[in-house]
C-alpha positions as CSV (number, residue, x, y, z in Angstrom):
1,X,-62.7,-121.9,150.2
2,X,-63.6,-124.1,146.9
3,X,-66.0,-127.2,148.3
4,X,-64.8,-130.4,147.3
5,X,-66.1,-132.4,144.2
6,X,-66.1,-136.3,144.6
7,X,-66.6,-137.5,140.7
8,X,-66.0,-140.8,140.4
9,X,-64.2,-143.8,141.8
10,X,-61.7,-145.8,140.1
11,X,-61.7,-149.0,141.7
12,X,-59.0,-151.8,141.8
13,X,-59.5,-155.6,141.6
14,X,-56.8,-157.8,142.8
15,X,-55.5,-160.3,140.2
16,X,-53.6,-163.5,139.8
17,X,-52.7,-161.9,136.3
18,X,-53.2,-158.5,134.5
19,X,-52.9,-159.2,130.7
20,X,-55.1,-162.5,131.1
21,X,-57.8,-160.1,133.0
22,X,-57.5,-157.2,130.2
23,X,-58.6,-159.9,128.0
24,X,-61.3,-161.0,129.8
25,X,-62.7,-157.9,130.1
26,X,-62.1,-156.8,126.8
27,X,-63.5,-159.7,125.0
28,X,-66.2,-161.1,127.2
29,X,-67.6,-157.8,128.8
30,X,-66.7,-155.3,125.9
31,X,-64.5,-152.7,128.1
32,X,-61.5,-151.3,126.2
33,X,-57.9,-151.2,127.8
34,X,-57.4,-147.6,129.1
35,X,-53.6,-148.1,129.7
36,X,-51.1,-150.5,131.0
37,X,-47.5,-150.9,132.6
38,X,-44.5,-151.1,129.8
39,X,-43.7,-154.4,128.6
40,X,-45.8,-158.3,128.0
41,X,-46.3,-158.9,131.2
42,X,-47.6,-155.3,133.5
43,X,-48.3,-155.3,136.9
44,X,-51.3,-152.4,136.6
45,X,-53.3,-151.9,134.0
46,X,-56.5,-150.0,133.4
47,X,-60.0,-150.9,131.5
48,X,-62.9,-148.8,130.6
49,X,-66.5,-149.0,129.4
50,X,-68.6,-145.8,128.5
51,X,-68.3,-144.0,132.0
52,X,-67.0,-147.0,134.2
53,X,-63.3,-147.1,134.6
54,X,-61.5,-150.0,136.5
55,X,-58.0,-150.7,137.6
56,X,-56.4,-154.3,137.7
57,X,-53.5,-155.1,139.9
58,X,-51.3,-157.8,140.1
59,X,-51.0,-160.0,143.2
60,X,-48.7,-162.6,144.2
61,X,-49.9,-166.5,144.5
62,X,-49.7,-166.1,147.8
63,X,-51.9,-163.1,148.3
64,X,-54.3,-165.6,147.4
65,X,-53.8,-168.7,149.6
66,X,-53.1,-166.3,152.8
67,X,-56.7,-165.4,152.6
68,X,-57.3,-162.6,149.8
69,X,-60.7,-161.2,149.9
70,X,-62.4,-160.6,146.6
71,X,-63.7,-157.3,145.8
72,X,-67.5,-156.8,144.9
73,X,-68.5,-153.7,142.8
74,X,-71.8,-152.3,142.0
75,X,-72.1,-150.7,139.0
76,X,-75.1,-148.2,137.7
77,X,-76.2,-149.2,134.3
78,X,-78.5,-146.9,132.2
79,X,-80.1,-150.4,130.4
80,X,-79.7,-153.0,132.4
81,X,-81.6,-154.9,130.3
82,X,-79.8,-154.4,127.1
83,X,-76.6,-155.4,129.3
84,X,-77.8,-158.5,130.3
85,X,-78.6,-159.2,126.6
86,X,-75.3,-158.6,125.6
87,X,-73.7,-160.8,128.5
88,X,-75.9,-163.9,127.9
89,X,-74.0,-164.3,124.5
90,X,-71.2,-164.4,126.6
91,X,-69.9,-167.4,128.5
92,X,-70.0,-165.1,131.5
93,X,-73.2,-165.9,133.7
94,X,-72.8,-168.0,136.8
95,X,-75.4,-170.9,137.7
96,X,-77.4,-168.2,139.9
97,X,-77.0,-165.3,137.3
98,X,-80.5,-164.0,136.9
99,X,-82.4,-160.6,135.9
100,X,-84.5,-159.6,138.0
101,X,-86.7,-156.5,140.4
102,X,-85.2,-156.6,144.0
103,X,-87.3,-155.9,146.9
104,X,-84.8,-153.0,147.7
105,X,-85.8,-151.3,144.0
106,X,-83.0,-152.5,141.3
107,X,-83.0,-154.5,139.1
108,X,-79.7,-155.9,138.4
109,X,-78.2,-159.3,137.9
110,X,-74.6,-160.3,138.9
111,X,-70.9,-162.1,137.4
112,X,-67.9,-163.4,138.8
113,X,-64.5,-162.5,136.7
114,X,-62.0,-165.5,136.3
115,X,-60.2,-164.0,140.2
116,X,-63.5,-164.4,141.8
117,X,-64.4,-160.7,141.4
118,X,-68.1,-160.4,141.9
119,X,-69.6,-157.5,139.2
120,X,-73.7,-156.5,139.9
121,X,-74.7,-154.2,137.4
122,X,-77.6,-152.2,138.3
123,X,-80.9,-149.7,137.7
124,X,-82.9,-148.0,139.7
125,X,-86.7,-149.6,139.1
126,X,-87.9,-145.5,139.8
127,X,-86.1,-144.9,136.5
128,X,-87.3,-147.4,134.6
């Protein structure tokens, strides 16, 4: 019997609207949209940059006040540093956003998206 291959994961973020997300990911953290749901205003949608592929769902207002946790995804970067680069042109750092070597061997710095979505992207400090 054929062993089984996991390749990648296609995660998906919970939010408050999809079109106003696809355009927040399009034009603040350069992803591309992948696909969407017919019409203006989809319910599902996907985005993708170079390998990374992410879903975006729509959920009801009051998904949101009943308690709604946000998602957190980590996400392997090949330059981190270029990434950061890119993203500090952007209005898309935090207060806390910050470059830098952990003492568990990344170094990665972290983002919010506009549903409270928290992005860390990521290298390994051995591959430096």
């Amino acid at each position: 019997m054929e062993k089984a291959f996991l390749k990648q994961i296609h995660p998906v973020l919970p939010v408050r609207h999809v079109m106003n997300a696809v355009h927040y990911y399009v034009d603040e953290l350069g992803f591309k949209l992948a696909f969407k749901d017919a019409g203006d205003d989809p319910g599902y949608a996907g985005i993708i940059r170079d390998g990374v592929e992410i879903h975006l769902q729509w959920h009801d207002e009051n998904d949101w006040v009943d308690g709604m946790d946000s998602v957190l995804l980590r996400i392997y970067v090949e330059n981190v540093d270029a990434l950061f680069q890119e993203y500090s042109t952007k209005a898309v750092f935090h207060e806390n956003t910050e470059l830098k070597d952990t003492s568990w061997g990344t170094r990665e710095f972290g983002i919010y998206d506009k549903n409270g979505n928290g992005l860390v992207f990521y290298r390994d400090l051995k591959s430096l």
